[in-house]
C-alpha positions as CSV (number, residue, x, y, z in Angstrom):
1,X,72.5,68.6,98.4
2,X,73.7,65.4,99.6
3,X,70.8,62.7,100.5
4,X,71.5,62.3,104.6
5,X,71.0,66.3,104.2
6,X,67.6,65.9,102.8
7,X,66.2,62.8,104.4
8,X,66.2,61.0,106.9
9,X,66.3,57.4,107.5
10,X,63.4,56.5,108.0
11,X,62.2,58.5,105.0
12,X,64.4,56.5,102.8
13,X,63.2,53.3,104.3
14,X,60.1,54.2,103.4
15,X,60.3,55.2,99.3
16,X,62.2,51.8,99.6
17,X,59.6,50.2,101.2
18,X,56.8,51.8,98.4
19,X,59.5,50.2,95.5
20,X,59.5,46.5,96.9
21,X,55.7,46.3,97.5
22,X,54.7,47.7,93.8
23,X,53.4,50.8,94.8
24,X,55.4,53.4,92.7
25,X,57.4,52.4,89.8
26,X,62.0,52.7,89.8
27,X,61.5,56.2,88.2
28,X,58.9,57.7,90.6
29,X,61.5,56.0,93.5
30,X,64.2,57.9,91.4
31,X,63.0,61.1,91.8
32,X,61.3,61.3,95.2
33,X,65.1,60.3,96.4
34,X,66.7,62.7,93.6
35,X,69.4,60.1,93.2
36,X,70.8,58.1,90.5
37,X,70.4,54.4,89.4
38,X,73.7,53.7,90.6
39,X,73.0,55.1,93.9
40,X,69.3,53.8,93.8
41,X,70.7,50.0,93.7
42,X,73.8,50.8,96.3
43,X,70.3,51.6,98.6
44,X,68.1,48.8,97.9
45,X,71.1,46.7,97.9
46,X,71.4,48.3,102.0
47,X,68.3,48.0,102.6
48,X,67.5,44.5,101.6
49,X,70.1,43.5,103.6
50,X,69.0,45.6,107.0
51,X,72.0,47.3,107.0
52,X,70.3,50.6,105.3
53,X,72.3,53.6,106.9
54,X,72.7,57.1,104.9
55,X,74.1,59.0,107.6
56,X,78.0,58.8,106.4
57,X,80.2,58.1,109.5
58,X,83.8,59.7,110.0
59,X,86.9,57.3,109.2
60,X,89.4,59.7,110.6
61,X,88.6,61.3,113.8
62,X,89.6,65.0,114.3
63,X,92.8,65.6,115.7
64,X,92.9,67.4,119.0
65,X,95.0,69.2,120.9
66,X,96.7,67.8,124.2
67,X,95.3,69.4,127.6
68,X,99.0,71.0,127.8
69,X,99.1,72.6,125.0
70,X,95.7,74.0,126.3
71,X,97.0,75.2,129.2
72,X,99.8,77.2,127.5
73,X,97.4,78.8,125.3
74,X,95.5,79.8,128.2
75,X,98.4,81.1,129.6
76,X,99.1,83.4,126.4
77,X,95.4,84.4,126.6
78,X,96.1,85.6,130.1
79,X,99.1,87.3,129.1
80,X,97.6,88.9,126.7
81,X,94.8,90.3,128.7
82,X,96.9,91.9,130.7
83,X,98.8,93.8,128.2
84,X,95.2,94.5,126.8
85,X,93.6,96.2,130.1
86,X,96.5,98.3,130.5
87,X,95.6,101.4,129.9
88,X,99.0,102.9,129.6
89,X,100.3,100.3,127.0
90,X,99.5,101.2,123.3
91,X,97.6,97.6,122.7
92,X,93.8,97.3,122.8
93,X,93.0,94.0,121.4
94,X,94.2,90.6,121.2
95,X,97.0,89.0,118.8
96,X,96.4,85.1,117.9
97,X,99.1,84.9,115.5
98,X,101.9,86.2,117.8
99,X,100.1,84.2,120.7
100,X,101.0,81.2,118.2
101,X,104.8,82.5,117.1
102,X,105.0,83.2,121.5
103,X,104.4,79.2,121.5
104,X,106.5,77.9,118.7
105,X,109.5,80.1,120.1
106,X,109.5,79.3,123.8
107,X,107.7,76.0,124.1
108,X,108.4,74.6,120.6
109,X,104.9,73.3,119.9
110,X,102.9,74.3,117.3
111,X,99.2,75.2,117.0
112,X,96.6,77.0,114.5
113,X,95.5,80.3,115.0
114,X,91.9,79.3,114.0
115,X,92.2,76.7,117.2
116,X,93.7,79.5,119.2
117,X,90.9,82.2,117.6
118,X,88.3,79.4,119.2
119,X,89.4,79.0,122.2
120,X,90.0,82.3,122.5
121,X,86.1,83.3,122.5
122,X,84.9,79.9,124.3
123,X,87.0,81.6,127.1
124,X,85.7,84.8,127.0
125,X,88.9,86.5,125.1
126,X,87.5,89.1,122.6
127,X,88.4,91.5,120.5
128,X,86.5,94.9,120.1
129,X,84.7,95.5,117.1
130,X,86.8,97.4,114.5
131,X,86.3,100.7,112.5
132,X,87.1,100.6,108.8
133,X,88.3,104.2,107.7
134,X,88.4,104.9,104.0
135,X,91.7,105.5,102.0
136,X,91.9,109.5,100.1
137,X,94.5,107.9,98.1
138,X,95.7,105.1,96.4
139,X,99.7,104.7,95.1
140,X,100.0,101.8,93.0
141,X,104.0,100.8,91.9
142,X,105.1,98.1,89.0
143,X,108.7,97.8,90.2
144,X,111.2,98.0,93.5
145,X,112.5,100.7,94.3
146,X,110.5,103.3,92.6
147,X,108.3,104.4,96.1
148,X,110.3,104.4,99.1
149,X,107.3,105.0,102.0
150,X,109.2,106.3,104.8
151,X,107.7,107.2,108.5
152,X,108.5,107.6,112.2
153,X,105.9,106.6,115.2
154,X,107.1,108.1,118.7
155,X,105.3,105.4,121.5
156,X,105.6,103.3,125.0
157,X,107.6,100.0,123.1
158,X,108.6,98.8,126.5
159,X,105.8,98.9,129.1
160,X,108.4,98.7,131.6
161,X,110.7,101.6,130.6
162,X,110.2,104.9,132.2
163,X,110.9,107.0,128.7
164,X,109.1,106.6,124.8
165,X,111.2,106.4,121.7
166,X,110.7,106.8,118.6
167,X,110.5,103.8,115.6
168,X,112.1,105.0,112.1
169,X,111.0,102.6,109.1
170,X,111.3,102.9,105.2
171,X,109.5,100.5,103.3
172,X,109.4,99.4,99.8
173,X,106.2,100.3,98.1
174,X,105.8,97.4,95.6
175,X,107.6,94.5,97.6
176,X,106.4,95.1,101.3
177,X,110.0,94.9,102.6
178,X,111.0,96.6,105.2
179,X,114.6,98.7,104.4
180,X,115.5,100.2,107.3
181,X,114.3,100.1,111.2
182,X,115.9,102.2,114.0
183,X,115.0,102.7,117.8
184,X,116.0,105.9,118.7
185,X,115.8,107.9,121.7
186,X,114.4,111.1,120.3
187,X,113.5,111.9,116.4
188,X,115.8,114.3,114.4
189,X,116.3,115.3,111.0
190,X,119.5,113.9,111.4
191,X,118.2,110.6,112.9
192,X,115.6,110.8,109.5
193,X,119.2,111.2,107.0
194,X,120.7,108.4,109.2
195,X,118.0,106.1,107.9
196,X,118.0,107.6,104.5
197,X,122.2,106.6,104.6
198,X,121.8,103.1,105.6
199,X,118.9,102.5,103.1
200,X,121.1,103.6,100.4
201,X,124.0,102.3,101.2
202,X,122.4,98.3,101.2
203,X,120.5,98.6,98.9
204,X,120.8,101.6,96.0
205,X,119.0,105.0,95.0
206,X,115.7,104.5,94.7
207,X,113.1,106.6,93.1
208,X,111.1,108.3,95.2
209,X,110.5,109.0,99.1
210,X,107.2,109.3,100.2
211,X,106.8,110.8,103.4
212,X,104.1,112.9,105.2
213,X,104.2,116.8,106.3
214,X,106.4,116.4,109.3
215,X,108.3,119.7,109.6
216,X,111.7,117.3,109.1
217,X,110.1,116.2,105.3
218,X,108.4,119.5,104.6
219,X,108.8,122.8,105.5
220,X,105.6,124.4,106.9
221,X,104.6,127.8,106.8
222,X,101.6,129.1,109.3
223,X,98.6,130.5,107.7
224,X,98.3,134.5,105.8
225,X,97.4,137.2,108.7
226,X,97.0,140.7,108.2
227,X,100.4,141.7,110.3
228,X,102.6,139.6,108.1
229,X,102.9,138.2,104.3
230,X,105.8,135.8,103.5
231,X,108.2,136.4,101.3
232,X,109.2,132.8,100.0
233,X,106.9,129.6,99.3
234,X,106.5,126.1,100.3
235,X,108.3,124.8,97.3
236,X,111.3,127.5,97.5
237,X,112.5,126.1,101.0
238,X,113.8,122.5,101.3
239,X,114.4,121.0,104.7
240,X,117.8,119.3,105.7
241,X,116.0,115.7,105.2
242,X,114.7,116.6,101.7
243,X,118.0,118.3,100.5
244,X,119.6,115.1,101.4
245,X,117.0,113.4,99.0
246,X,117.4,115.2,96.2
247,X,121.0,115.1,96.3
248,X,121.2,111.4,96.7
249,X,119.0,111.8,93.1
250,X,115.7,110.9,94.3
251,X,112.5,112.6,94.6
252,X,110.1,113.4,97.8
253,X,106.4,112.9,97.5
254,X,104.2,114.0,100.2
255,X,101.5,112.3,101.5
256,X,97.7,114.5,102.0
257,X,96.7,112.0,104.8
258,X,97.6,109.2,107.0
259,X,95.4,107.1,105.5
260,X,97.0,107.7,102.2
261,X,100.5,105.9,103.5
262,X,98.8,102.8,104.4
263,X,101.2,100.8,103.2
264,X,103.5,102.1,105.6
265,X,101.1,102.5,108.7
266,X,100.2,99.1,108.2
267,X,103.8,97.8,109.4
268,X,104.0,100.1,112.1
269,X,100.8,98.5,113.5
270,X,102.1,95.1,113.2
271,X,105.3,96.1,114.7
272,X,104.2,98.1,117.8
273,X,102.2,94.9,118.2
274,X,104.8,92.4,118.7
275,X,107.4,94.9,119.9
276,X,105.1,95.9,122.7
277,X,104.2,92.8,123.9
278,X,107.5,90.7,123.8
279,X,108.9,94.0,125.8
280,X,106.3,93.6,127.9
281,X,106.3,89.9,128.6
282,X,110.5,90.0,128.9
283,X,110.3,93.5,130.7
284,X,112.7,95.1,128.4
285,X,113.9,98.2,130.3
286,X,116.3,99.4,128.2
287,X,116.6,100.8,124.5
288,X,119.5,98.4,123.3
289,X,117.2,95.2,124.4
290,X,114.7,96.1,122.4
291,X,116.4,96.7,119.6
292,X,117.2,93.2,119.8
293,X,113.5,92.6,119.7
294,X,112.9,95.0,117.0
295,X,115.7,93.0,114.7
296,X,114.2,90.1,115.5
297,X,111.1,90.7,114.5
298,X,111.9,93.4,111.3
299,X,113.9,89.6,109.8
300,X,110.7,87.8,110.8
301,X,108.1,90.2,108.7
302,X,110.8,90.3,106.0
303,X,111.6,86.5,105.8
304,X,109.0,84.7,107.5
305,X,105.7,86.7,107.5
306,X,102.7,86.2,105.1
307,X,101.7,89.5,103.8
């Protein structure tokens, strides 16, 4: 520990003091500072001279932000909180990174999310505290290509339209990147092999799909009862999505819980995030604007984002 951390001033002054009268020796002054001889002298050097001062003083000041660029982050704050205590838009806490990407794009003026973060709860702008579920199962991949995660989420992207549509993704297991993203106006098995086409058509045949038990993926049977026994199984009947799979010469894994396609669910969060919210803040009414959005942001996560 550093000495201004452990003594004060005076305290110094004082061993100091002890060492020019006689009354402890250069090794007892030693180790009631815990310092060295070359820091000892650099002291008694300071002190001898009255200018004795171990509290180290700041040569660069910390740079701070200019009252306008408060006042746009306030702004954002405020935007946000509205998007937040609307209960019929799919957002429940506050985004500090897109609050900062919001500035750099319309305003041109760049600012930390840890300065945003603090002004942020000096201002009374919190998030709620979150719940950490536990993953069933864990798919680990060495190469591209080899786990295609692929998914669909049905939600409000634009606050201000009057209908929901429905987000279809693939996404590459091992590299993050997002293959394929389409705004649709209702999901289909033949929006699903849409997806499938333009994935394989940029980029190549991959390994494996990896999708959940949607009755598109996987055909599901109901339960035994005692009026009826069926005649075929599970693995006997393929669905017009997983035919298309397998003829393209890949595989189809299913998934046992949402938690197990986390790598795909994360994305989906991120994306009804900023879709949502730059919907909301342009009032995008209609489908085609926001697939503007969604391409804007889909080369953003690919390109630009962090992951």
């Amino acid at each position: 520990m550093q000495l201004h951390k452990r003594m004060t001033n005076d305290q110094v002054r004082m061993v100091l003091d002890w060492y020019e009268v006689k009354i402890i020796t250069r090794k007892e002054a030693l180790l009631k500072l815990d310092v060295k001889e070359r820091r000892f002298f650099k002291l008694l050097h300071l002190y001898r001279s009255r200018k004795l001062e171990i509290i180290p003083k700041r040569t660069n000041a910390h740079r701070k932000i200019s009252p306008y660029l408060n006042r746009l982050i306030k702004v954002e704050l405020e935007n946000e909180k509205s998007l937040v205590k609307n209960r019929e838009i799919p957002l429940s806490c506050y985004n500090f990174t897109a609050i900062k990407d919001e500035i750099a794009r319309k305003y041109e003026q760049k600012v930390s999310v840890k300065t945003i973060s603090r002004r942020a709860h000096d201002w009374g702008y919190v998030n709620p505290p979150k719940i950490k579920r536990s993953h069933d199962r864990i798919v680990l991949t060495t190469s591209p290509g080899l786990l295609l995660q692929h998914d669909a989420s049905t939600h409000l992207w634009a606050p201000f339209s009057s209908e929901k549509w429905t987000l279809i993704t693939t996404i590459d297991d091992y590299s993050r990147l997002l293959l394929c993203a389409h705004l649709v106006k209702e999901e289909s098995a033949a929006a699903h092999i849409k997806a499938v086409e333009s994935v394989i058509t940029r980029y190549g045949v991959g390994a494996n799909y990896y999708a959940d038990n949607h009755s598109i993926f996987r055909f599901v049977r109901k339960t035994d009862g005692i009026w009826h026994s069926p005649r075929v199984s599970i693995s006997d009947v393929k669905t017009q999505w997983e035919r298309t799979v397998k003829e393209c010469g890949m595989g189809v894994v299913h998934a046992l819980s949402p938690e197990a396609k986390g790598k795909v669910e994360r994305p989906y969060r991120w994306l009804q995030d900023r879709i949502v919210r730059r919907c909301a803040k342009e009032e995008i009414k209609t489908i085609e604007e926001a697939r503007i959005i969604l391409a804007d942001e889909v080369e953003r996560y690919n390109n630009h984002q962090v992951h």
